[in-house]
C-alpha positions in Angstrom: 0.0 0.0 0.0 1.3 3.2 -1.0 -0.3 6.9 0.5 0.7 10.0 -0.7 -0.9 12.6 1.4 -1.9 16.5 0.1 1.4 17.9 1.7 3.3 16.0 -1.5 4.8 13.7 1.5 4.6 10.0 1.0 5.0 6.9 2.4 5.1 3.4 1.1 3.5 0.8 3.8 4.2 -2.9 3.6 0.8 -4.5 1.6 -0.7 -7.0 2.4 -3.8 -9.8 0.9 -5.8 -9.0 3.3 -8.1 -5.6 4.4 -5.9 -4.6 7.1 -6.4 -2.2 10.1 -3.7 0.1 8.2 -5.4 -0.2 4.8 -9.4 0.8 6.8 -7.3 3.6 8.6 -5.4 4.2 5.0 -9.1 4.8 3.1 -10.6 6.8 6.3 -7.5 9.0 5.2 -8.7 9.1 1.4 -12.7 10.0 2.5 -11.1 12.5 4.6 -9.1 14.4 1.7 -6.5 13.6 3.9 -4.5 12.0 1.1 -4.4 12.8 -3.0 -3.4 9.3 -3.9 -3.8 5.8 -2.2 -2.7 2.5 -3.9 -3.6 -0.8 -2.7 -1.8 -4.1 -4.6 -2.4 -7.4 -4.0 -0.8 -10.9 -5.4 -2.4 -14.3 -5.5 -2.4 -16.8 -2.8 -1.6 -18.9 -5.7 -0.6 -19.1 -9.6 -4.3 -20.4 -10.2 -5.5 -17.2 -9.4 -7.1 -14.8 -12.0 -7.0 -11.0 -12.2 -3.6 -11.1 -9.7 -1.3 -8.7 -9.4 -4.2 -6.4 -9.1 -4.0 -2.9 -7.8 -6.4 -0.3 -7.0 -5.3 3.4 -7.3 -7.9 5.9 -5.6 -7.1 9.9 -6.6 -8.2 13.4 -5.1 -7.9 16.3 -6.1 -9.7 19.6 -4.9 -12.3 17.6 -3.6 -13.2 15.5 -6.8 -12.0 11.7 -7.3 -11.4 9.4 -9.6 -10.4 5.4 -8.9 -8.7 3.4 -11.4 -8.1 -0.7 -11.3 -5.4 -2.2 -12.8 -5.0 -6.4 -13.6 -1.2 -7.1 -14.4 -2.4 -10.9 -15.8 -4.6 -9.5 -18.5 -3.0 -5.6 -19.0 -6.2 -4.0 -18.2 -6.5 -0.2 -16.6 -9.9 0.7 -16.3 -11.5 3.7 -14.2 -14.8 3.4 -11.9 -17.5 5.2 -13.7 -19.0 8.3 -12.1 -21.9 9.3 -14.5 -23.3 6.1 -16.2 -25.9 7.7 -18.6 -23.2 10.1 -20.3 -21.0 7.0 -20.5 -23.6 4.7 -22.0 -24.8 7.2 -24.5 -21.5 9.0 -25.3 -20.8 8.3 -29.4 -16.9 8.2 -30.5 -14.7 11.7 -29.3 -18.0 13.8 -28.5 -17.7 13.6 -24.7 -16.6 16.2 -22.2 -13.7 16.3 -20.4 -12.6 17.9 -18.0 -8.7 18.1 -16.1 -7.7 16.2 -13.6 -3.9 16.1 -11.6 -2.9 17.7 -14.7 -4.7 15.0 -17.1 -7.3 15.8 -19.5 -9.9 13.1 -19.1 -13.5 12.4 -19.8 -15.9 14.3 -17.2 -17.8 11.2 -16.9 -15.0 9.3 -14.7 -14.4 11.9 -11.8 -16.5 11.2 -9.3 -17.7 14.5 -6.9 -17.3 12.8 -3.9 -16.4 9.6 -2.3 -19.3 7.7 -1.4 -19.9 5.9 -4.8 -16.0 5.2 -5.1 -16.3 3.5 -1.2 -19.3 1.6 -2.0 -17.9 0.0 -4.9 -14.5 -1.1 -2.7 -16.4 -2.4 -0.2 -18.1 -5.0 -2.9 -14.9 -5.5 -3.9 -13.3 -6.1 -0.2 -16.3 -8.1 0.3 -15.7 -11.1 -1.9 -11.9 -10.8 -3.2 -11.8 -14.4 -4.8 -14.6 -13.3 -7.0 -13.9 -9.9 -8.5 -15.1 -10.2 -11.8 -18.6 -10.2 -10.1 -17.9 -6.6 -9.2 -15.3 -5.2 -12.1 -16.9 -6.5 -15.4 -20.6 -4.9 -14.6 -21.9 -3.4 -17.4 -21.1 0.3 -17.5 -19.3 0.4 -14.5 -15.8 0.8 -15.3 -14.5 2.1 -18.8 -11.1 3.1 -20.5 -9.4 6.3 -19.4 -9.8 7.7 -23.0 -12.1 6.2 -25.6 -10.3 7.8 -28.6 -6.8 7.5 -28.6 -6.1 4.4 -25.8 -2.8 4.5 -23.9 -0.5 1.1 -24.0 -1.4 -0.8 -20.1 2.7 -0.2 -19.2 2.4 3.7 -19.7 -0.7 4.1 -17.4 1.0 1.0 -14.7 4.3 3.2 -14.9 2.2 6.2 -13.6 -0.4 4.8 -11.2 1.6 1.7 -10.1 5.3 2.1 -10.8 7.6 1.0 -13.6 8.2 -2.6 -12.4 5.8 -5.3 -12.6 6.3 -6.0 -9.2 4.2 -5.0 -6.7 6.0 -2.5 -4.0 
């Protein structure tokens, strides 16, 4: 788990499989605009395991947020949908966007507060050996740009780190 807070400080905590006292205390943080980016990264129990490495990378910025998942087995970024009608009826580059920690990106992915973003992780916390149940709803999570996609290592290099190990 990694936690940079709003005073550009950071601090890289050992992870861990499980939901943890540090990671609850780590996401009261988050809710609390305490912090402008949290990561969480797990790794299988196992190599039968689907969708691990997986991380979660929460943002905030000026009170707005946007949460992003990333699956290192199939190279898949995706970001937690804020407003599901604009996504489902946006058609090719006509979408607005807005900027976000100095990214241009479509409206429809920053979320204007938490709660949405906190309901969704604790579906995911909730059954962790069954995440597609939660990540492959329809409309839920889309692509960070829907016209001109960025390869999976760019966007893990900035959310995650370089390496394709976990920290």
């Amino acid at each position: 788990m990694e936690k940079i807070n709003t005073d550009s400080g950071s601090s890289l905590l050992e992870h861990c499989n499980e939901q943890t006292e540090e990671v609850r205390l780590a996401l009261m943080e988050f809710m609390q605009n305490k912090l402008c980016r949290l990561r969480l990264s797990w790794r299988a129990a196992n190599d039968k395991e689907p969708y691990f490495p997986f991380h979660i990378v929460l943002l905030q910025e000026a009170g707005r947020y946007m949460m992003a998942y990333l699956c290192d087995d199939r190279q898949t970024a995706q970001y937690y949908v804020a407003d599901r009608t604009t996504y489902v009826n946006m058609k090719g580059k006509n979408y607005s966007k807005d900027a976000f920690m100095g990214n241009t990106v479509p409206a429809y992915l920053i979320h204007k507060d938490a709660c949405s973003i906190r309901n969704c992780l604790d579906l995911i916390f909730d059954d962790m050996a069954y995440m597609p149940a939660v990540l492959n709803q329809f409309d839920a999570f889309a692509n960070e740009n829907p016209a001109k996609l960025r390869a999976y290592e760019e966007i893990r290099a900035e959310l995650v780190g370089g390496n394709n190990e976990t920290k």
